[in-house]
C-alpha positions in Angstrom: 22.0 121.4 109.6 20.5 118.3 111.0 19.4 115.7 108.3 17.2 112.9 109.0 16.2 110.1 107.4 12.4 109.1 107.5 11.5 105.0 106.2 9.2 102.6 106.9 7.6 99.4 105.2 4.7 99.8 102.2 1.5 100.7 104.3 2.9 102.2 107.6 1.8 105.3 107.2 5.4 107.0 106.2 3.3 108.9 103.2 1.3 110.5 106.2 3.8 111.1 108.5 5.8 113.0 105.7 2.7 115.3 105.4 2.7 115.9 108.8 6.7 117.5 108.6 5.8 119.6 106.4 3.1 120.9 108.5 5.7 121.7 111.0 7.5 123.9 108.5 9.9 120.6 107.8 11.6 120.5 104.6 11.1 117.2 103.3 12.5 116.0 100.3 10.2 112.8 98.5 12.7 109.8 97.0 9.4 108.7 95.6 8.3 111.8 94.1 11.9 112.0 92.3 11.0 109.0 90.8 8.4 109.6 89.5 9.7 112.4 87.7 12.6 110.5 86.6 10.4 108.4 84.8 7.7 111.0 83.3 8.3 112.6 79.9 11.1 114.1 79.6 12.4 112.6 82.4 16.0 111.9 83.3 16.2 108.3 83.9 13.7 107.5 80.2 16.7 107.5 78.1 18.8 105.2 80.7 15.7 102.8 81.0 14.7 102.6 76.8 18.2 101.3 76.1 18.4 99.2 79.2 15.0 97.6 79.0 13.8 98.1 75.2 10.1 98.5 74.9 9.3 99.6 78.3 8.9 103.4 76.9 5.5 104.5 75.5 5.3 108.4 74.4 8.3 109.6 76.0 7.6 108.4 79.3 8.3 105.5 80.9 5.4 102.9 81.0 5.7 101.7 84.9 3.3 98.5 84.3 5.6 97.1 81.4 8.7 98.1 83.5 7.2 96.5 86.7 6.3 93.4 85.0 10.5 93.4 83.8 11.7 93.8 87.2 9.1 92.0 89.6 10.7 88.7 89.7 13.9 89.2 88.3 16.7 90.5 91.1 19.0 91.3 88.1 17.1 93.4 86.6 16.0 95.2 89.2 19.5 95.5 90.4 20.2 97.1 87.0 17.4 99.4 87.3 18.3 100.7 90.7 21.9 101.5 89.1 20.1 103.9 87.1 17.8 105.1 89.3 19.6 105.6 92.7 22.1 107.7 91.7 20.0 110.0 89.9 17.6 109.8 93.4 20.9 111.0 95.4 21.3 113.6 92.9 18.2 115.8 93.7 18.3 115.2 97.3 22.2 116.3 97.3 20.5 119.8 95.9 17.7 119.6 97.9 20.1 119.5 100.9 22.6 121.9 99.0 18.9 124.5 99.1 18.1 123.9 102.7 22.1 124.6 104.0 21.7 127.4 102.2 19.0 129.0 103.7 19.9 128.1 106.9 17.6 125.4 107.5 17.9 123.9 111.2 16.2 120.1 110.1 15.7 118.8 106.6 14.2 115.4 106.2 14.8 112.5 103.4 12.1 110.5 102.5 13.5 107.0 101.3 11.4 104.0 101.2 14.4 101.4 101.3 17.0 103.6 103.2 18.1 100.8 105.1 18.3 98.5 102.4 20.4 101.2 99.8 22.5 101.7 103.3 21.0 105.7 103.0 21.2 105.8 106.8 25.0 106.6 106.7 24.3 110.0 104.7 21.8 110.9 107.9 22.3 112.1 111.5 19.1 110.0 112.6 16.4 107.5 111.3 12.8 108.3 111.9 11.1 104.8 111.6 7.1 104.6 110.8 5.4 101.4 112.1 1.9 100.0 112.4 0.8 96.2 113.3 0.7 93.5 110.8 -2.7 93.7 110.4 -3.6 97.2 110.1 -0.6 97.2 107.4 -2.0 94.7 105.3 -5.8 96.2 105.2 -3.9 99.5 104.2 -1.8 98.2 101.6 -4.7 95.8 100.1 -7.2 98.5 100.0 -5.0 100.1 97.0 -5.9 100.3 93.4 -4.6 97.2 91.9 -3.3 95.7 94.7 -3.0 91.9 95.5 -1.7 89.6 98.3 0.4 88.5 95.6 2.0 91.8 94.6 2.5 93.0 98.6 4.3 89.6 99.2 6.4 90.1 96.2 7.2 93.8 97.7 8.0 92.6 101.2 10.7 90.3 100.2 12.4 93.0 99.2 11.9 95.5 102.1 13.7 94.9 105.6 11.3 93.3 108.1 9.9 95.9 109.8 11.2 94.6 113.5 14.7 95.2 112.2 13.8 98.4 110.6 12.4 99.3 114.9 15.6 98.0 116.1 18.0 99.8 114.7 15.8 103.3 114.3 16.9 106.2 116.5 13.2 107.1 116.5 10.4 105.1 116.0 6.7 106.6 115.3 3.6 104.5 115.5 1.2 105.4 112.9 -2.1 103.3 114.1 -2.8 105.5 117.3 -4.4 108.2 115.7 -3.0 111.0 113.4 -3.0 113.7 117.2 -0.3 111.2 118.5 1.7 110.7 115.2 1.7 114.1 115.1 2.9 114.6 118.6 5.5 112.2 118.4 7.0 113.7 115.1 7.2 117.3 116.7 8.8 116.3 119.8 11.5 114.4 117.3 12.0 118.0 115.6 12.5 119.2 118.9 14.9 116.9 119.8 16.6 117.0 116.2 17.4 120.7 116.3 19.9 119.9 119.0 21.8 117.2 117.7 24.9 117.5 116.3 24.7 118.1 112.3 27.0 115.2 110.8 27.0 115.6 107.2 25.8 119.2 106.0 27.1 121.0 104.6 30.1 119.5 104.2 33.2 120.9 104.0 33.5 121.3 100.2 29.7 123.6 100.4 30.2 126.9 99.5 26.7 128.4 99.9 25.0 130.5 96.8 25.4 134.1 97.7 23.6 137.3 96.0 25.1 139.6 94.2 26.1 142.7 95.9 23.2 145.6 95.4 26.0 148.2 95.0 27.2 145.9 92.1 23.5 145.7 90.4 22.7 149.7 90.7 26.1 150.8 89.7 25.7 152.4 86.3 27.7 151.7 83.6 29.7 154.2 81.0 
């Protein structure tokens, strides 16, 4: 199975391009989603995050404003908050990965926001890079609910610049053509994908879920 990685900076249209995968019967597995899920009620990461940054849980779920306003300009903190999170993160795509080996999926796609910067493109065969122009990115990004120059600066000091991000992508998809040609260029990546070489899964160690013979389930018992 072929796994690739799919990044971009805030506003360049990853979100979209994502959609677009699964349109062309793409499994793709959402780091951001996973979060968010983490940190709901019930969640796996609230407990981590109450005794790690006390007050930052409301009702069983984790309040993201209080937490946000914790970790936006403190690198430690942050750093202590991705210790809990990533792992968990690497968890569920591990068994998303472990699902899509097991039904015999050709490509399977990770969603990470920061893969570059967590160093997720060694646990890929290829990175699929999302870019639009300065310009466009900022309107996009801006135009968000609660959104300020402020807050996307403070974000973009802690992405890669996008230009590194294009240089060392194996495939790099312009989102500010028109949704036709993103689309375009993302199936002609599958295309290419399926006959790559498949680097990391399954590994060696999978042993895929099998069923239970039907002989087995219909034999009657005495």
């Amino acid at each position: 199975m072929k796994v690739l990685g799919l990044t971009g900076s805030i506003g360049m249209g990853k979100s979209t391009a994502a959609r677009m995968l699964k349109r062309l019967r793409v499994p793709v597995h959402d780091s951001d989603a996973t979060v968010h899920r983490l940190l709901s009620r019930g969640g796996g990461a609230v407990q981590h995050i109450e005794r790690e940054f006390p007050g930052s849980v409301r009702d069983g779920a984790v309040d993201r404003a209080a937490l946000g306003a914790i970790v936006f300009r403190d690198t430690t903190a942050l750093r202590r908050l991705e210790a809990i999170l990533h792992p968990l993160v690497q968890r569920s795509q591990r068994r998303f990965l472990a699902c899509c080996a097991a039904r015999r999926v050709p490509v399977a796609v990770l969603d990470i926001p920061l893969l570059y910067e967590t160093g997720a493109e060694r646990r890929v065969d290829a990175v699929i890079v999302v870019t639009a122009p300065p310009t466009i990115q900022r309107a996009r990004v801006l135009a968000r609910p609660g959104m300020t120059p402020e807050k996307l600066a403070g974000i973009l000091s802690r992405q890669m610049p996008d230009r590194e991000k294009r240089r060392r992508a194996d495939f790099v998809v312009a989102s500010s053509l028109g949704r036709a040609h993103t689309l375009r260029g993302l199936r002609r990546i599958v295309t290419l994908a399926r006959n790559m070489p498949g680097r990391h899964w399954p590994p060696r160690s999978f042993t895929p879920l099998r069923a239970r013979p039907t002989h087995a389930r219909n034999r009657p018992r005495h």
